[in-house]
N, C-alpha and C positions, 0 to 999 in steps of 0.2 A: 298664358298657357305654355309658351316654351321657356318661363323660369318654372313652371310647376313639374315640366317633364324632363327640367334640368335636373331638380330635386332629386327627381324619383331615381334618375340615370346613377347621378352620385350616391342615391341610396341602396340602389341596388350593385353597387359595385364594392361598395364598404363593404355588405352583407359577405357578397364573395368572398371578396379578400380575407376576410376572418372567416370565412368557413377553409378556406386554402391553409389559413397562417394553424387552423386546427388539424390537419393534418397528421397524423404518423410522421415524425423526424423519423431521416435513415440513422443509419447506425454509426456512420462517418460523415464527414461532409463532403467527401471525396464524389465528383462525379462518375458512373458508370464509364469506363472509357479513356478516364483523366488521370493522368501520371505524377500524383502531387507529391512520393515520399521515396521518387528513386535515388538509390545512393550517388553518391558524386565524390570527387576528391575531395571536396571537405569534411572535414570530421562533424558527424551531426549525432543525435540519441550518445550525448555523454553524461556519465552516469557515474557518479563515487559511490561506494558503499564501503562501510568497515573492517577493517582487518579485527582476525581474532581480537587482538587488545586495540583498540582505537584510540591508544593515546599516543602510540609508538608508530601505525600505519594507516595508510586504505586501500582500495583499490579501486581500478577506474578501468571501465569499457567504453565503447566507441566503436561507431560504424563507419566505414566509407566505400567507396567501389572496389573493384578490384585490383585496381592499378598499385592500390598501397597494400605491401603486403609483409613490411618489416617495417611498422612506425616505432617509434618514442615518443614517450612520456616525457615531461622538463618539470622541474618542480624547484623553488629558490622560497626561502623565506621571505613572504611578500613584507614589503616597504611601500615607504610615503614618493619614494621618486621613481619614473621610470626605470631606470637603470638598478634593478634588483639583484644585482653580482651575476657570479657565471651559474647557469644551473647545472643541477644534477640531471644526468640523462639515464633515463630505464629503457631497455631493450622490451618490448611488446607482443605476447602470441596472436597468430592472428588464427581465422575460423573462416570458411564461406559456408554461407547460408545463401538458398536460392530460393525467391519468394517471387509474388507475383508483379513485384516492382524490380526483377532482374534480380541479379547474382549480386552478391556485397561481401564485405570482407568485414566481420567483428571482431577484434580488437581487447587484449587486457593489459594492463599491466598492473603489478603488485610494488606497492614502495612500502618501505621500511627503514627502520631506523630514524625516524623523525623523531622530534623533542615535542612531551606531551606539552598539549594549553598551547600550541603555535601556531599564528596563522599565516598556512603556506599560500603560493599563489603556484600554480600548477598549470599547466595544456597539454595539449595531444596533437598529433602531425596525423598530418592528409597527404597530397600529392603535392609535393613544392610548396605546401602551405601550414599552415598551423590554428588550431581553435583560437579562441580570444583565452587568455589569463583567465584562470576562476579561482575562486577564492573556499579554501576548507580550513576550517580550523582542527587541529587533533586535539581529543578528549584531555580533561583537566584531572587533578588527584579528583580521589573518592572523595573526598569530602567538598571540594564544589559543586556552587548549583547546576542543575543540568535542566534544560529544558529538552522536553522531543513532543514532536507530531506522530498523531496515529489516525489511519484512515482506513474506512470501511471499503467496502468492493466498490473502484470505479468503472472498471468496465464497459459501460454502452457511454456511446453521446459525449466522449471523453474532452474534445473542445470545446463542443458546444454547451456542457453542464457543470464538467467537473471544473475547468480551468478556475471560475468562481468561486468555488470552494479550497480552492488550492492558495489561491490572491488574498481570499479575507483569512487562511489558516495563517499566511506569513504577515499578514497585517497584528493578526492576536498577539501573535508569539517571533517579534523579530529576529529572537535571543536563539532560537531551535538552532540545534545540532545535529539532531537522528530524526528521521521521517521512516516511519514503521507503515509498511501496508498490507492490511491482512487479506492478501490472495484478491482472485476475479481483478488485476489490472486492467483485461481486455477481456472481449467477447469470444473472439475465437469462434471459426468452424465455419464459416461465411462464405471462403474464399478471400479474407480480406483482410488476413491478420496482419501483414505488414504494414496497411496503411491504418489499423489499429492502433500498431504497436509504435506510430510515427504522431498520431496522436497524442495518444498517453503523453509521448514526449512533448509535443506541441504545450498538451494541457498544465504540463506540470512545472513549465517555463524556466526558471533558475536553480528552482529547487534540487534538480537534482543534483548540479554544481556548487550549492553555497552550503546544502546539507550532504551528511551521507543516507544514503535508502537503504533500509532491511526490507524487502518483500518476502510472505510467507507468498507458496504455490498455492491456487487454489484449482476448483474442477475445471475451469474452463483455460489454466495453463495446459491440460491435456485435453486429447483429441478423441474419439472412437475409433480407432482400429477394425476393420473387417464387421461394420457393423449392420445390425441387425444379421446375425450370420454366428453359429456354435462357438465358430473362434473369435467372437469380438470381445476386446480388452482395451483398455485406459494404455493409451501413451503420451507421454510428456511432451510438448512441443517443440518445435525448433528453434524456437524462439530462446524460451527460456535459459537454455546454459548458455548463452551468448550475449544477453540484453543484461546482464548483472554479474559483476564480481565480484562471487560472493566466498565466504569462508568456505575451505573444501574440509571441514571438519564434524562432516555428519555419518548419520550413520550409515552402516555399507548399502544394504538395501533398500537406500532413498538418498542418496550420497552429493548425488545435485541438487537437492531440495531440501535437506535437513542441515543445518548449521547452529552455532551458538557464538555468540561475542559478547567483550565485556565493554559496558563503557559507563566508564566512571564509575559509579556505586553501585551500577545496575546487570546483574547480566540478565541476557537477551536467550531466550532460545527458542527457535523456529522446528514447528515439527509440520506436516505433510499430511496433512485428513484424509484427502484424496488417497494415497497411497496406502493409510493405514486403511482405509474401511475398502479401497477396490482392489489393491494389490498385496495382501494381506501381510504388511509389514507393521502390525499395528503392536504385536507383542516383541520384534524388533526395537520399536522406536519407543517404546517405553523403558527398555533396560538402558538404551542409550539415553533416554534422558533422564533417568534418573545418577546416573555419570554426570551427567553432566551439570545436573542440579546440588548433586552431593557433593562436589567442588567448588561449589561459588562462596568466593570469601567474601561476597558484597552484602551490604544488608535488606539489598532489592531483586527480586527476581520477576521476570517479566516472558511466560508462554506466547507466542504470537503464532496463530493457526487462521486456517480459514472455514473447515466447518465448527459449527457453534459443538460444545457437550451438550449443552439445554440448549434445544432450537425454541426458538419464538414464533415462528411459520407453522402452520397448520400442515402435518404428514411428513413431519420430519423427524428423524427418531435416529442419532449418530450412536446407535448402541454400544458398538466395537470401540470407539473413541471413552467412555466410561468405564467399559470394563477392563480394558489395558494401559489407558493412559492417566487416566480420573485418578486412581489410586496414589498416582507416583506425586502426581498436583500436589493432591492432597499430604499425601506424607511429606514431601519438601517443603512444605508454605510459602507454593507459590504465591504471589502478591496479585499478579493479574494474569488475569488469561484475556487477551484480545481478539476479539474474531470479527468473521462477517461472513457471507455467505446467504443469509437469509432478509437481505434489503428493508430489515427495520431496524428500528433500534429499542434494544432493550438491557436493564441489569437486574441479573437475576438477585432476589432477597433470599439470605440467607442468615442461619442462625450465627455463624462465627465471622468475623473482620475479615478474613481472607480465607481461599482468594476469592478475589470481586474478578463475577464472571462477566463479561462485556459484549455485545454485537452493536454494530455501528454499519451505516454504507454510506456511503459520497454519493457515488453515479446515479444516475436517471432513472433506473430500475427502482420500481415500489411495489414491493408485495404487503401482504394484509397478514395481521398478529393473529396465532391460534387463540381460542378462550384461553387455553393453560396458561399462555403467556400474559395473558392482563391478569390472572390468580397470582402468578410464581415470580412476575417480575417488575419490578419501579425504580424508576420511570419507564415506561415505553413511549415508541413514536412510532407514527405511520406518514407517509409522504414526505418526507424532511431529510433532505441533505444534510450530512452532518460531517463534523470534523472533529478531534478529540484534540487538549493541550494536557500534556503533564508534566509537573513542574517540582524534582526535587529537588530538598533542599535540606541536608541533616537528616533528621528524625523522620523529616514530614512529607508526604509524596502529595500534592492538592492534584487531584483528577477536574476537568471542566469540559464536558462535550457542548460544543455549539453548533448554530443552525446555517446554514447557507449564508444568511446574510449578517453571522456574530452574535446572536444571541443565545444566553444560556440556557442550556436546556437540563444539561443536569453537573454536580457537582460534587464534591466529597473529599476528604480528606486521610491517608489513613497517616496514622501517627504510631511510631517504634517507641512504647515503652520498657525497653530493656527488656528485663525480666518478665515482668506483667505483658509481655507479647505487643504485638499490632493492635489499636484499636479505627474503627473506623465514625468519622466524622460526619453526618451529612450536613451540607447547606445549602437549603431550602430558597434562600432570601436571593431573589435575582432572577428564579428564572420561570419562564415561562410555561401558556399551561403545557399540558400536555396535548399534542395534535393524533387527531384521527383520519382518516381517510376519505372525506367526504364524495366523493365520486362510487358511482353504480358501477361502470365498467370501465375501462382505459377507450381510448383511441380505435384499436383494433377492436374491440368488444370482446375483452377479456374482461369476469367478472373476478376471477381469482389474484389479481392484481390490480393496484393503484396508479400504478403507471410504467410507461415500457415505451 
């Protein structure tokens, strides 16, 4: 009798335990109360991103408390021995930002004049201290291969979910140089964004040091202002102009959020959805990108946004983004348009090679595919983590999105025949089926979502 009411004790405690382990995750793993991401003298949230040309520059941010408030940057052509010569020293602006993890001091500095295809070893100063050495390499001629990372919205659950996604993206592709994120980094609006935005960095572990990041803005970079209230409006958060440095060569009215860079064969340019469809700079940021489109000597162009033009989510309809910006796409041939916003994945079928329109998410959040979108678009996914590799090389761009744990999910090729234009490849052979959403409602008892 008392191994039979041992049984039951241990059976009923298992039961718990996995009713508990089913749970709603919070949104950080930060306890209510607990102080896990306040700044300190040491430099932490460091971050390279591209200079206009990134074979020549980049630039690097960095947070620490407020005691530092004139660092330097050091940067020596890294070598095989310790003793890497004397470095070059950059002078650094600083910024306070006051969050709810105290007041801190962010941090840029811009280098320049590097020698393209080099790999530098580079740090950043704290208070009487310095980061560890990190390792960037600057961009190679146009005609080397390049690899870059592209990820969808991480956003929620950013240790707990994305870091996974981030470990098997550098396991794919050792070789990345540029990690592209298209908007939604964080959640925003909680009360909690710094220990969000200390996440992110948590989740995103070397990468932001061994590559450089392009992030596009996305809705939840910005906040609501005075809302529910006649004057409520979109404003950008504080975060943002301080956590990336990034080109200041966008256009006027989106000027922190809009950028373009080249690297290697590719240029890059970043436009601001948000902005164009709430703060109506949407027939702004089309003339500018079409400037900016209409200069690119490379033979690859690459949109990186965060709401989709075709959404794949049911009651979403970016109209203002087709009729001001769709056009310019389309007249430059673009190659890709990259986004996320809408926590599935899908690529829209269309009748010509480019551009190949793309949605993709990383993070935790899963929403469920309009009908339209299983008509208008293939492959689609529903509940799947994903991360995207692209790989060019000459002629040939090979596209590969894969699944949380590496496996392929969809693939393609497009290829430059001169004259005869882009054509586009698919291949079929490798990946897997297509995923649906098998759950009735999330955790909370949301039926309009897969998970959250």
């Amino acid at each position: 009798m008392r191994w039979v009411l041992s049984a039951l004790l241990l059976g009923f405690c298992a039961t718990t335990l996995a009713q508990e382990a089913r749970r709603p995750e919070p949104n950080t793993r930060v306890p209510k109360g607990v102080a896990r991401y306040t700044p300190s003298g040491f430099p932490d949230r460091i971050v390279a991103s591209p200079a206009q040309d990134a074979s020549t520059g980049f630039s690097a941010a960095w947070r620490t408390d407020t005691r530092v408030s004139a660092p330097q940057l050091e940067i020596v052509v890294a070598g095989d021995s310790p003793d890497m010569g004397e470095p070059r020293r950059i002078e650094a602006t600083s910024r306070p930002l006051k969050t709810e993890n105290g007041e801190a001091h962010h941090h840029r500095a811009d280098v320049d004049g590097l020698q393209p295809d080099t790999l530098y070893a580079w740090r950043v100063q704290g208070d009487r201290t310095w980061s560890a050495w990190h390792h960037t390499r600057t961009a190679a001629a146009a005609t080397a291969p390049l690899t870059l990372l592209y990820f969808g919205d991480t956003q929620n659950k950013n240790v707990s979910l994305t870091t996974r996604v981030v470990r098997e993206a550098m396991r794919a592709a050792p070789e990345a140089r540029l990690a592209l994120f298209a908007g939604d980094l964080v959640s925003g609006g909680d009360g909690e964004d710094d220990n969000e935005w200390g996440e992110w960095f948590e989740a995103n572990e070397v990468l932001p040091t061994s590559l450089v990041v392009a992030p596009a803005p996305g809705n939840h970079e910005y906040f609501e202002e005075f809302e529910d209230t006649p004057q409520e409006r979109r404003v950008l958060g504080a975060h943002w102009p301080v956590t990336f440095a990034l080109p200041g060569n966008g256009v006027a009215q989106a000027r922190r959020t809009t950028y373009w860079f080249d690297y290697q064969d590719v240029r890059v340019v970043v436009i601001d959805g948000t902005s164009a469809l709430d703060l109506g700079t949407a027939k702004a940021q089309a003339a500018w990108l079409d400037q900016a489109l209409a200069s690119n000597p490379h033979r690859w162009s690459i949109v990186l946004t965060h709401q989709p033009f075709f959404s794949p989510r049911e009651g979403r309809d970016n109209v203002l983004l087709r009729q001001h910006l769709l056009p310019v796409i389309r007249k430059r041939k673009v190659d890709l348009v990259l986004q996320g916003h809408d926590h599935v994945y899908g690529r829209l079928k269309h009748e010509a090679p480019t551009p190949v329109f793309v949605v993709s998410v990383t993070g935790a959040k899963q929403y469920r595919l309009s009908e339209e979108a299983r008509k208008t678009m293939r492959p689609v996914a529903e509940d799947t983590q994903l991360f995207q590799v692209l790989r060019f090389d000459g002629p040939r761009l090979r596209y590969e999105a894969r699944t949380a744990t590496g496996r392929l999910y969809d693939a393609f090729d497009l290829v430059d025949g001169g004259a005869a234009g882009k054509q586009l490849v698919e291949h079929a052979e490798g990946r897997i089926e297509e995923r649906t959403c098998t759950r009735a409602e999330t955790l909370k008892g949301r039926a309009d979502r897969c998970w959250e």
